[in-house]
C-alpha positions as MATLAB code, in Angstrom:
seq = 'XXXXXXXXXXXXXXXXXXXXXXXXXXXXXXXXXXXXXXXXXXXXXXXXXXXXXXXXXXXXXXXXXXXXXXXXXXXXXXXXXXXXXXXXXXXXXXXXXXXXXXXXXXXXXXXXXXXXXXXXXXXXXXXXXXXXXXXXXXXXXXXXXXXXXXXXXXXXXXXXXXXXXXXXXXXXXXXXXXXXXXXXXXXXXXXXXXXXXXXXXXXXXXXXXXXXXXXXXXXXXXXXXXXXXXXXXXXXXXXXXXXXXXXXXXXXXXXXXXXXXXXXXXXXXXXXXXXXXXXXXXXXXXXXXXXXXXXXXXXXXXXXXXXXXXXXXXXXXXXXXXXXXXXXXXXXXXXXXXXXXXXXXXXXXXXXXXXXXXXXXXXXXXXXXXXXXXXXXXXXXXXXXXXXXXXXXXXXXXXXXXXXXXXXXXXXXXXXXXXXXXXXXXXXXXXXXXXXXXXXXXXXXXXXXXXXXX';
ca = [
     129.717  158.518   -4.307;
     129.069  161.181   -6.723;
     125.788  160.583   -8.644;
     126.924  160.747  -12.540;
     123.335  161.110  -13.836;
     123.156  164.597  -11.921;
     126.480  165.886  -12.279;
     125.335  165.815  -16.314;
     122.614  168.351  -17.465;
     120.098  166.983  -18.026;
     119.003  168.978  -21.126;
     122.738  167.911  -22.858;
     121.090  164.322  -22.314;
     117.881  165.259  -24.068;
     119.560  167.210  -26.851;
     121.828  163.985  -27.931;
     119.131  161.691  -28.028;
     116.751  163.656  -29.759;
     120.207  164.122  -32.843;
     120.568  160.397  -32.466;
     117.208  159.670  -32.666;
     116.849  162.232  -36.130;
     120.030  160.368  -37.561;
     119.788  156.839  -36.751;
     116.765  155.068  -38.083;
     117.412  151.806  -39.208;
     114.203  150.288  -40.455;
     113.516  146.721  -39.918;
     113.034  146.191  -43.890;
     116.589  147.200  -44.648;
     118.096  144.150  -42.903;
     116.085  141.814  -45.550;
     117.146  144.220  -48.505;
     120.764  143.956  -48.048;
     120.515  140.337  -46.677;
     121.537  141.057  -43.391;
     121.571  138.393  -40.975;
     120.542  139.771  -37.945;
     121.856  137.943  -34.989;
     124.055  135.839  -37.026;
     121.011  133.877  -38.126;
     120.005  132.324  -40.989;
     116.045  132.577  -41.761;
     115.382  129.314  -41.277;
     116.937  130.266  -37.591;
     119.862  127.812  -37.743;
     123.439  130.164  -37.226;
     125.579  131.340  -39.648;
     128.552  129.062  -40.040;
     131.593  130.950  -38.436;
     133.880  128.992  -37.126;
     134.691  125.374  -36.084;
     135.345  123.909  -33.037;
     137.101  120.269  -31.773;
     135.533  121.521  -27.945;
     131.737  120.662  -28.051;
     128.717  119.871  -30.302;
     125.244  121.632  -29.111;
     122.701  119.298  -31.529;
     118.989  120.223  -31.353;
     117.868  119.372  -34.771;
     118.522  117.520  -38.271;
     117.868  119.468  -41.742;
     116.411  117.037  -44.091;
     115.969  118.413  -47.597;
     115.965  121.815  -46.635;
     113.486  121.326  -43.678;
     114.234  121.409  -39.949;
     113.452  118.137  -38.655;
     113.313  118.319  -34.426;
     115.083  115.604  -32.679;
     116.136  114.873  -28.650;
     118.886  117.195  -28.120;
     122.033  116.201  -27.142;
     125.309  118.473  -26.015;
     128.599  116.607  -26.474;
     131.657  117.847  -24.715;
     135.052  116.687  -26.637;
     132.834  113.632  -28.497;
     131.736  112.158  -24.836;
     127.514  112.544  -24.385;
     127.173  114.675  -21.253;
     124.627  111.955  -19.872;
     127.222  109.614  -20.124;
     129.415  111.442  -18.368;
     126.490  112.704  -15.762;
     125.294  108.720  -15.304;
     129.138  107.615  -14.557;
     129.894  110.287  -11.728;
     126.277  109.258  -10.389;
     127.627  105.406  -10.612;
     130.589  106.696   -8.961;
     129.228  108.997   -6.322;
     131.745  111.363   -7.156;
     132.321  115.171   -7.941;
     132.580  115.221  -11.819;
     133.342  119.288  -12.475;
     137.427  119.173  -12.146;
     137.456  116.112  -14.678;
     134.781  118.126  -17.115;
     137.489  121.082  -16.840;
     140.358  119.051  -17.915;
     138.452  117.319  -20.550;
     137.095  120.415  -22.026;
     140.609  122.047  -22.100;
     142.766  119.104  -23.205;
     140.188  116.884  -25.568;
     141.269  113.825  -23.448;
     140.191  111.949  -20.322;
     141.993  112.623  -17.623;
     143.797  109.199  -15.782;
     143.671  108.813  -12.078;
     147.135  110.482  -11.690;
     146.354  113.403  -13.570;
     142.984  113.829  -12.067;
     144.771  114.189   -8.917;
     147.163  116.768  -10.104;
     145.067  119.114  -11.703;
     142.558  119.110   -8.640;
     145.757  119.919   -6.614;
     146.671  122.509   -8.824;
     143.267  124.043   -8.643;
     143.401  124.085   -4.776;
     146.770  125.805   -4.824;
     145.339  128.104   -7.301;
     142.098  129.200   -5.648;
     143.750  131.562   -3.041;
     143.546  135.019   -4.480;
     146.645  136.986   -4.470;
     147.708  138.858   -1.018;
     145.811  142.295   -1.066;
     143.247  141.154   -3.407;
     140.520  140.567   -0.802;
     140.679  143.960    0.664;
     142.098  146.007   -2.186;
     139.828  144.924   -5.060;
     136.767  143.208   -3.982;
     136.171  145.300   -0.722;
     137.410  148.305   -1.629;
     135.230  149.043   -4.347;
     132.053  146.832   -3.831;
     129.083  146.029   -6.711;
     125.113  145.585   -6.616;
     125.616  143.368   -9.274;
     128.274  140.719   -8.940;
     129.171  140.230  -12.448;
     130.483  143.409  -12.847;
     132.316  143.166   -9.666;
     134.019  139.905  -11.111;
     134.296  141.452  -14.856;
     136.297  144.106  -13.059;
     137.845  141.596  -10.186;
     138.847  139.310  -13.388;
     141.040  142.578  -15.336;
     142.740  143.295  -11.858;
     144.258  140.129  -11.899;
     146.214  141.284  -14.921;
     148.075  143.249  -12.158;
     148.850  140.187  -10.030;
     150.232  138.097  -13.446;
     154.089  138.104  -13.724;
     153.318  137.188  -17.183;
     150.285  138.348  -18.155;
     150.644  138.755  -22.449;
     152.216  135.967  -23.401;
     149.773  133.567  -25.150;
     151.901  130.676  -25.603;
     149.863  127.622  -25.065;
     151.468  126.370  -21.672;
     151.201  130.235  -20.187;
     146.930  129.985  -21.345;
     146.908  127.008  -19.627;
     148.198  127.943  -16.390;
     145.932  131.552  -17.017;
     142.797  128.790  -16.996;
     144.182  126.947  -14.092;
     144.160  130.016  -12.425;
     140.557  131.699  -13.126;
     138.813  128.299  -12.899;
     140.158  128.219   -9.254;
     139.726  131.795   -8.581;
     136.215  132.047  -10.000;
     134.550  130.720   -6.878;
     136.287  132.517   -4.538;
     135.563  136.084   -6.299;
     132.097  135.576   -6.721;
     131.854  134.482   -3.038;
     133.406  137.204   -1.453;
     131.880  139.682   -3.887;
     128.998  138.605   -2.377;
     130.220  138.884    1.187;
     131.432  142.730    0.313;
     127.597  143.423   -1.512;
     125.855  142.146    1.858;
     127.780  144.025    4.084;
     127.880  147.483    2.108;
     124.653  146.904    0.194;
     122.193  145.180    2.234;
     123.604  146.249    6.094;
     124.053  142.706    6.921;
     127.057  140.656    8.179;
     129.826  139.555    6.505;
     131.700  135.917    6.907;
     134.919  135.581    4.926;
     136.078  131.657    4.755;
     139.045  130.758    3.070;
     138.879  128.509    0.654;
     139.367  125.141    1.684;
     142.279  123.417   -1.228;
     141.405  119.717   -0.397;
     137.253  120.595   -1.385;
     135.804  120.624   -4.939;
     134.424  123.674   -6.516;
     130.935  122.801   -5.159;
     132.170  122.566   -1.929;
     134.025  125.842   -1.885;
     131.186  127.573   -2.895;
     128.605  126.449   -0.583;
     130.962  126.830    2.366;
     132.381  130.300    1.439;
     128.392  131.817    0.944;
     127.391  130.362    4.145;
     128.008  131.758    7.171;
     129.013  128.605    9.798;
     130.677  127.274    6.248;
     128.728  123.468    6.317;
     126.951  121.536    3.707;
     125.205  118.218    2.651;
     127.388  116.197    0.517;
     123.761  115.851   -1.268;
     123.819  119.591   -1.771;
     127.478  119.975   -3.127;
     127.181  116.776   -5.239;
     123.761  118.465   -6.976;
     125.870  122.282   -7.448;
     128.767  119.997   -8.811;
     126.082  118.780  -11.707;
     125.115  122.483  -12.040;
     128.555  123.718  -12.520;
     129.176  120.463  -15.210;
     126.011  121.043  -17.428;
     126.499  124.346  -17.402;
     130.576  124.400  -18.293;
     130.461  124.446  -22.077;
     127.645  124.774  -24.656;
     129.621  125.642  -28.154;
     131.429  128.149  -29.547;
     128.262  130.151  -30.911;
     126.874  131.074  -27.699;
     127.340  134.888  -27.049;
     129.483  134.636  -24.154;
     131.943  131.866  -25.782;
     131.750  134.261  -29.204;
     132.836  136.924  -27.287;
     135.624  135.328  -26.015;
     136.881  133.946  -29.161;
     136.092  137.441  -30.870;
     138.308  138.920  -28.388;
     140.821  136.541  -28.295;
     141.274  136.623  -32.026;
     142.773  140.333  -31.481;
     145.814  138.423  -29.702;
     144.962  140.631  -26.252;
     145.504  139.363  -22.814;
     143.626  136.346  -21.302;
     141.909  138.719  -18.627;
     140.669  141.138  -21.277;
     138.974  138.227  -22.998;
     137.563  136.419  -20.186;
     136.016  139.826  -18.794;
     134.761  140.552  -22.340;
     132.504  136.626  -21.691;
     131.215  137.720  -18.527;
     129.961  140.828  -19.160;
     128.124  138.975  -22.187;
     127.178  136.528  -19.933;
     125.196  139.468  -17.335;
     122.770  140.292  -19.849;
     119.202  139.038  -19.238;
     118.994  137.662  -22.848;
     122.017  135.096  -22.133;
     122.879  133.820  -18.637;
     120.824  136.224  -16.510;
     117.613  134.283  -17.891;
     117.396  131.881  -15.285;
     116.943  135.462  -12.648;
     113.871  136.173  -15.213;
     112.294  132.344  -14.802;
     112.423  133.096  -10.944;
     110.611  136.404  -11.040;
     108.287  134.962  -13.260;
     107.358  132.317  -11.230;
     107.249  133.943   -8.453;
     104.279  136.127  -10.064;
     102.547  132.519  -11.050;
     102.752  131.489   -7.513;
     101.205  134.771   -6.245;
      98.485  135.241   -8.507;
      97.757  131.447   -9.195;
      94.669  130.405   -6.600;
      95.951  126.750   -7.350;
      99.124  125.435   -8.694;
      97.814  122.067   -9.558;
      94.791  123.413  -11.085;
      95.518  122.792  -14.967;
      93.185  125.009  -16.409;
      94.244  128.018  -14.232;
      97.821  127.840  -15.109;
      97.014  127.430  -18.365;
      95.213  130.849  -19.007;
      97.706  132.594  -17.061;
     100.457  131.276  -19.646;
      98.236  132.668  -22.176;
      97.900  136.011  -20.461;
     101.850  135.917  -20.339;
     102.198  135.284  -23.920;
      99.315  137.688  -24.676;
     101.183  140.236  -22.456;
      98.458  140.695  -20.131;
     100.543  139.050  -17.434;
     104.112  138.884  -16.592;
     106.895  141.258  -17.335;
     105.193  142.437  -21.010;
     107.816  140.922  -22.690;
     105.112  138.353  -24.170;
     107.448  134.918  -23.358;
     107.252  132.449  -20.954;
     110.628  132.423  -19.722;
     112.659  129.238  -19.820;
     110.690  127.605  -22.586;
     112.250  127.349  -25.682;
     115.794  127.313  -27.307;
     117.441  128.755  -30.261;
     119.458  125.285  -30.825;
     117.254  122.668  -28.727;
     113.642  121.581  -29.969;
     112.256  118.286  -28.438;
     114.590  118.563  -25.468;
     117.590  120.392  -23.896;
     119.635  117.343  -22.268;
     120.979  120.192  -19.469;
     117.264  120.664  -18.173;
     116.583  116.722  -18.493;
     119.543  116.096  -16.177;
     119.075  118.891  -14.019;
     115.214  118.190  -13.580;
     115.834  114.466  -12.733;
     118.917  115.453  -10.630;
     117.051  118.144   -8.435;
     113.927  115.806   -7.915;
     114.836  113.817   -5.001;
     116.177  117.416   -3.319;
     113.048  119.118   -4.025;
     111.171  116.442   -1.879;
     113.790  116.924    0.857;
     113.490  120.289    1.029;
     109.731  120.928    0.689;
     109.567  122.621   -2.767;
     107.482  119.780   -4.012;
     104.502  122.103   -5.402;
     107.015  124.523   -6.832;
     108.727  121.773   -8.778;
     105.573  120.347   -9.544;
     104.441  124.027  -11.530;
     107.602  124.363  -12.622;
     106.667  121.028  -14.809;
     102.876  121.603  -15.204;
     104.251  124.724  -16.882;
     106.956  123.194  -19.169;
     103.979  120.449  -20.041;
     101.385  123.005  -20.992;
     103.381  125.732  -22.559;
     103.239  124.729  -26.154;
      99.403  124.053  -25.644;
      99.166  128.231  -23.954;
     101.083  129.109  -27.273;
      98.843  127.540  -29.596;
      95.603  129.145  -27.687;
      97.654  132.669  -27.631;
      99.183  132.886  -31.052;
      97.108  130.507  -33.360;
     100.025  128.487  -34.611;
     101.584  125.236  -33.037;
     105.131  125.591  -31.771;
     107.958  122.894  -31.158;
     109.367  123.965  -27.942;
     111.462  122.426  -24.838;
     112.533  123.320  -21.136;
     115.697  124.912  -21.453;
     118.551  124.350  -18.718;
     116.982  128.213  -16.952;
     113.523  126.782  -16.384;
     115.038  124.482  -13.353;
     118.499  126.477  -12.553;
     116.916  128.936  -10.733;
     114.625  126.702   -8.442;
     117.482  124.442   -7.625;
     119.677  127.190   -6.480;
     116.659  128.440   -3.804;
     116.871  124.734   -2.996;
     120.453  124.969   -2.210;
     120.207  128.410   -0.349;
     121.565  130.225   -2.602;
     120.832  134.296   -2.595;
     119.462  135.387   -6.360;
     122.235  137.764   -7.064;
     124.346  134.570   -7.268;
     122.746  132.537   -9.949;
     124.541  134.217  -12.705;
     127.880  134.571  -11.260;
     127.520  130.684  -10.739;
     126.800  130.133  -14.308;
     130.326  132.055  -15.132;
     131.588  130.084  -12.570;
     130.999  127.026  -14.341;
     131.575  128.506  -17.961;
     134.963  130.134  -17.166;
     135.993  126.217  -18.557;
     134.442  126.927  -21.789;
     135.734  130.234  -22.329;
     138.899  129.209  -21.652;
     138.920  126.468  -23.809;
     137.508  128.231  -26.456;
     139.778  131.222  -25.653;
     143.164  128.391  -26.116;
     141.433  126.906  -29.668;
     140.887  130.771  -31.140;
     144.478  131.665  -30.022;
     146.337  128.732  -31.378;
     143.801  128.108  -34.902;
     142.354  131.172  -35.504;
     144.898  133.127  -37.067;
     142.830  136.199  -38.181;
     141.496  138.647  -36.561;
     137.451  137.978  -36.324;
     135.937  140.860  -38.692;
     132.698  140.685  -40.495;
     130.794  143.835  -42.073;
     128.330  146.316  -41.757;
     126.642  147.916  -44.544;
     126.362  151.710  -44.149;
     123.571  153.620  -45.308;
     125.084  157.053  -45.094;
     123.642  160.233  -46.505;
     126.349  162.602  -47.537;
     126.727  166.433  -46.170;
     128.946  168.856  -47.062;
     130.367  170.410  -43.868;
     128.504  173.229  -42.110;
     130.827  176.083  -40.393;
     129.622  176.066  -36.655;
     128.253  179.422  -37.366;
     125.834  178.904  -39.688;
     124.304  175.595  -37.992;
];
């Protein structure tokens, strides 16, 4: 493979970003002097109103008479509370993830009989096309699995015998289709990384159509294929809480950004997963890990309270950690008291932590979430509202499950291929413009220079 960084000269590189460097300067005061909202945030933090949405609520917080009042936060998908829905599968003992999907994409409930359908459709749908395999995934294998499925996810424009129409029964079927596919790419991109990446073996299952998207998973990424029903039933819970969380999420904005263009589904869903790679969206929960596992090597004793506490305030005092000055998986942008997605994943993992002997790496995982606000008022001077979000737990439940680190943010796409394409069907057949807001330029102007005299 040829190596692009030396095949360009290296002094070409230097030039341009020394002329970018000269010309660029935006200064941090301008975005207050033309009212810029950086980040499409209001100064009081709460989002700038751009759209709205009959898929899900994210609610973190009431504004009473112009102040930000924190409350328990609570994520509605299509009106129904997700503990609700969490507590009835439990009541059930049931996988909930294929009846989250249809809810998500149709607003309703699905009955027995059409429960039953769309999982059948979904297990018809989940074996890639003939070729794929070997011509896309192998062929042209990725250290990093989201881009292998951002690119796996445009290829199967190729495979579509329809793949531009955006009539609302051909987006649906598109959906159909990547929800069921998701789990198999991912798994077998992982398959092609091992064996070209890391010199190790590689096991390709076939998916089995009668198992749930848990179950898939877990029996495609391991190599004799078996499972706990414990272990699928807790991945199912990951996959629900983490299927849909509004349309203002960067991922989901993408998407409907996209989509609003009137391009291809593929296009639009590969748009939300390359969002979704970045460390500042759903690669967070791969930060929490490495984080931790600094905590757990430098930390004499985990259940010591005033140790862990001064090495939270070395984090945030950038004396520890990555430099970044946060304590990863605290706080939300939404989400003050509580995000309900780290609630019902922390009580959900519990019980498998004991099981599987990562009792004292739960137990800091919660010593940390308890003390963090305290570390921030020591570091910073100020006290801060802040909550476990859904990555403070994610990551520590997937090592529970056996699941290899370069997975954790393909799963999260996984489960949020749902959203997107819900969000994806509502843009496409409400929208009706083209998603365009503006910049302000600050140009100087220059009369043009002949290239002799420069």
């Amino acid at each position: 493979m040829v190596d692009l960084m030396k095949s360009i000269d290296s002094g070409l590189i230097n030039t341009v970003c020394a002329n970018f460097e000269d010309n660029n300067l935006i200064e941090p005061k301008m975005f207050s002097r033309f009212g810029v909202k950086r980040g499409l945030r209001n100064a009081d933090g709460t989002g700038v109103l751009a759209g709205i949405t009959c898929i899900s609520n994210v609610h973190g917080y009431m504004v009473n008479e112009g102040e930000i009042e924190p409350i328990e936060g609570r994520l509605t998908y299509r009106g129904y509370n997700l503990y609700d829905l969490l507590d009835n599968y439990d009541a059930d003992d049931r996988f909930g993830f294929a009846e989250v999907s249809f809810l998500l994409l149709t607003g309703s409930l699905p009955t027995s009989e059409q429960l039953a359908a769309f999982s059948d459709a979904l297990g018809v749908a989940a074996t890639l096309p003939d070729g794929f395999t070997e011509d896309v995934i192998m062929r042209a294998p990725s250290r990093d699995l989201m881009n292998k499925l951002a690119a796996a996810t445009l290829s199967l424009y190729s495979y579509d015998p329809n793949p531009d129409d955006t009539s609302l029964a051909n987006l649906y079927r598109q959906g159909i289709e990547l929800i069921a596919k998701f789990p198999v790419i991912i798994s077998q991109a992982y398959q092609a990384k091992r064996r070209y990446y890391d010199n190790s073996s590689m096991f390709l299952h076939q998916p089995d159509p009668h198992y749930s998207a848990a179950e898939n998973i877990l029996s495609l990424i391991r190599p004799d294929g078996m499972f706990t029903r414990e272990e699928a039933m807790l991945l199912d819970r990951c996959l629900i809480i983490h299927a849909e969380h509004g349309g203002g999420n960067n991922s989901a904005f993408s998407c409907r950004v996209v989509s609003s263009s009137a391009t291809d589904t593929y296009s639009a869903i590969a748009a939300a997963v390359g969002s979704l790679k970045g460390p500042r969206h759903g690669g967070a929960n791969l930060a929490v890990c490495k984080q931790f596992d600094e905590m757990m090597m430098n930390i004499e004793n985990w259940e010591d309270e005033d140790e862990v506490l001064e090495y939270l305030i070395k984090i945030l005092n950038r004396e520890a950690g990555d430099g970044s000055g946060l304590i990863y998986g605290m706080g939300h942008a939404v989400y003050t008291l509580s995000d309900p997605r780290a609630v019902s994943l922390k009580n959900t993992a519990r019980p498998l932590a004991k099981q599987k002997g990562f009792e004292k790496e739960f137990a800091l995982i919660e010593l940390t979430e308890r003390l963090a606000p305290e570390a921030y008022f020591r570091a910073k001077g100020e006290h801060k509202i802040m909550c476990a979000n859904v990555d403070l737990y994610s990551g520590l439940v997937y090592r529970m499950l056996g699941i290899p680190q370069e997975m954790f943010t393909p799963l999260f796409a996984t489960a949020r291929i749902v959203g997107w394409m819900a969000h994806r069907i509502e843009e496409s057949c409400t929208g009706g413009k083209i998603i365009r807001p503006a910049y302000k330029p600050i140009l100087q102007h220059h009369t043009y220079q002949p290239i002799s005299e420069r």
